[in-house]
C-alpha positions, -999 to +999 in steps of 0.1 A: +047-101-006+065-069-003+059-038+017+053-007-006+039+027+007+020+055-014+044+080-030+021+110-019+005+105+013-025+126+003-038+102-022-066+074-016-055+044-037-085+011-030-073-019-020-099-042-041-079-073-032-086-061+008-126-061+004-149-027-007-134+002+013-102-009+020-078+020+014-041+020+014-022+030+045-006+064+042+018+051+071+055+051+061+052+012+072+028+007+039+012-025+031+022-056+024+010-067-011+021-084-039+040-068-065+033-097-093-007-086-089-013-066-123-030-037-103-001-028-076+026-039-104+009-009-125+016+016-099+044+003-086+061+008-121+047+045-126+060+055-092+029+057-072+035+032-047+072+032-038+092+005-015+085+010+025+117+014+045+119-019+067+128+002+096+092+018+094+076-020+089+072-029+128+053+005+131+028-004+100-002-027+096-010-056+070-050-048+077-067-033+059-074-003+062-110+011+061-126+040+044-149+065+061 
């Protein structure tokens, strides 16, 4: 697992692997997921989700995070 946050902040990217609602942080801490899974690998490689400094990750959260 590897922390990754979203490129732009203003997007709402699901988190299928987190259960239904589960949207990805917009915290500069991001999320911890797995960058081997197809569906994170295919944004991580067009730039939408872009490695989270490690200074940020004590600040973030693994949970998910829920819709409204």
């Amino acid at each position: 697992m590897q922390r990754f946050r979203l490129k732009s902040p203003q997007q709402n990217v699901p988190m299928p692997d987190r259960g239904v609602g589960s949207l990805f942080t917009s915290d500069k801490a991001g999320e911890a997921v797995d960058p081997k899974n197809p569906y994170y690998a295919r944004m991580i490689a067009s730039g939408e989700l872009i490695p989270a400094d490690p200074d940020d990750a004590s600040g973030g959260s693994s949970k998910p995070s829920k819709g409204a």
